[in-house]
N, C-alpha and C positions, 0 to 999 in steps of 0.2 A: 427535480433531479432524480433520476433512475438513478437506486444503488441498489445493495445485496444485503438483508439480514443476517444477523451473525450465525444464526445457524446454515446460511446458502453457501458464507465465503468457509464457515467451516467445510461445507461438504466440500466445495471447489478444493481447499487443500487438501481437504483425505484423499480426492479421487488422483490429482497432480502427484501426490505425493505415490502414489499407487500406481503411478503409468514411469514418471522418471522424479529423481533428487532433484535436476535442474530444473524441472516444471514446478516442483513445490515451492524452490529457491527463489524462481522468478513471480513468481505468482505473490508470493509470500511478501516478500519485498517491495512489490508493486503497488500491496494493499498498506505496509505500515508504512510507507514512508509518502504513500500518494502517487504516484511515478505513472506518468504516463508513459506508452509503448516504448519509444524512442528515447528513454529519458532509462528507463529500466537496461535496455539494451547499450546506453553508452555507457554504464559502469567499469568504470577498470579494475585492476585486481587493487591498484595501488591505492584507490579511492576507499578499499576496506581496509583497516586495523582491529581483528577481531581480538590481538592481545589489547587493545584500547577500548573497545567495545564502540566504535566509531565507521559510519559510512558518510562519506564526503557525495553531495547529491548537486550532481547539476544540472539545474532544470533549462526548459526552453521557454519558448514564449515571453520572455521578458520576463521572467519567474528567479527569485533569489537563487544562490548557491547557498546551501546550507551545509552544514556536518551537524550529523543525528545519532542519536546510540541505537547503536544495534543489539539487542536486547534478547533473554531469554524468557521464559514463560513457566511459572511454576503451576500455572493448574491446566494449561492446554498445551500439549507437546505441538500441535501443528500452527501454534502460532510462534513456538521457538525459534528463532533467526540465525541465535548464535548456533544452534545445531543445524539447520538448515542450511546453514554457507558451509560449516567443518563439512557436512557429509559432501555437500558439491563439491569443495575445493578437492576433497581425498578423490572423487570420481572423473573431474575437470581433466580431458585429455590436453599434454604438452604437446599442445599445437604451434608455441611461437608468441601467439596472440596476447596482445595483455588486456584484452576485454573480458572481463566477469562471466559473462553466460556469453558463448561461441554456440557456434551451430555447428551439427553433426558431422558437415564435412571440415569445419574448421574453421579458424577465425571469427570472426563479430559477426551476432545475432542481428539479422536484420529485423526491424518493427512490425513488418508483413510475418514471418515467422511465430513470433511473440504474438502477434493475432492470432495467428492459425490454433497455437496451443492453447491461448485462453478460448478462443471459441470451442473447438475440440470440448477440454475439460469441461468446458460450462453447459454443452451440448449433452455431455454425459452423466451430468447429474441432474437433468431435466429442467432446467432454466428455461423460462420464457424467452424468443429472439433475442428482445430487446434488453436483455441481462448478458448477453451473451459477446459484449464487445469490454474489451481490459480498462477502458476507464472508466467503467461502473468502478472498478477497485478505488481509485482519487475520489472520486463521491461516496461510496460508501464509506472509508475514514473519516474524511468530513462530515458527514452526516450519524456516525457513529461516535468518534468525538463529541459535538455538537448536542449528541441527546445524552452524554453524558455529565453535559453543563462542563467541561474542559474551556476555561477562560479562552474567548475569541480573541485574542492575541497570539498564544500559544497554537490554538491552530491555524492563525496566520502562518507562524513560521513552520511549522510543521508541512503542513502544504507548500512552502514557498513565493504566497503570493507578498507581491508590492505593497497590493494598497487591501485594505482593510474591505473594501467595497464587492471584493471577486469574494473574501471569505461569508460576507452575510448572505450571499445567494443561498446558503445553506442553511440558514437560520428561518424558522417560521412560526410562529406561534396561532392560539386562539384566544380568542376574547377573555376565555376563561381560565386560561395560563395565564392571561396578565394581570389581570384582578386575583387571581387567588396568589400571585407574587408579589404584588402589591399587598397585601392585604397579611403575608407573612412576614415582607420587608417593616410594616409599621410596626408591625404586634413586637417585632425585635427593638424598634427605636423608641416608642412610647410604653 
């Protein structure tokens, strides 16, 4: 699975955050909550509750609906959420629409769009092509989670998947992860 190291998706937010709020917002979102194209761009306003600290996420593909906290960051401002929707919302023109991120002429963000700006940003901070399409963002959470030993349950729902089988595609080890886990796991038991 192509993802992004946490110093790439930093860059991608500094640079988003640097061209517009809603590029930060989308992008941002994308990454913590897994969100493929389409899935980012059908947010509604009514799906956030930032006095809750909750975004209502519903996926495609046969993928759960979940409600996730939306969340602030005390050691990296550009992974803060909860300020990354306040500055959007305060900047979000009353078009009528009650989609989350609207495009410039108004109304709902199409998926093509949400392409365009993540290829753009990812183009601008020198990413390889193939880093350069928005669901590196859904794999890189998975795979960021994942090497943070974050219980593969938990990233089940975090992601949204059914069954347990799409979250291990993320998982991999070596010979030598498993013997020296092994080998910690006993030194704990005996």
């Amino acid at each position: 699975m192509i993802h992004l190291e946490p110093r790439e998706i930093l860059a991608v937010l500094r640079t988003a955050k640097a061209r517009s709020v809603r590029s930060w917002a989308m992008i941002l979102i994308a990454y913590r909550h897994g969100l493929r194209a389409s899935e980012v761009c059908s947010v509604r306003l009514n799906d956030v509750d930032l006095k809750n600290g909750t975004i209502i996420v519903e996926r495609l593909k046969g993928s759960m609906r979940t409600t996730q906290a939306v969340t602030g960051h005390r050691g990296e401002p550009l992974l803060d959420e909860m300020r990354a929707l306040r500055e959007w919302l305060r900047k979000r023109p009353l078009d009528g629409s009650d989609f989350l991120f609207t495009s410039q002429k108004g109304g709902r963000l199409d998926r093509s769009q949400f392409f365009r700006v993540f290829r753009s940003v990812a183009a601008a901070v020198g990413l390889p092509p193939d880093k350069r399409h928005p669901h590196v963002l859904k794999h890189s959470l998975a795979t960021h989670l994942v090497a943070a030993n974050v219980n593969l349950a938990l990233v089940k729902t975090q992601l949204g998947h059914k069954s347990i089988s799409s979250t291990l595609r993320y998982v991999s080890t070596t010979d030598k992860q498993a013997s020296e886990a092994t080998t910690t796991a006993l030194m704990g038991i005996y």
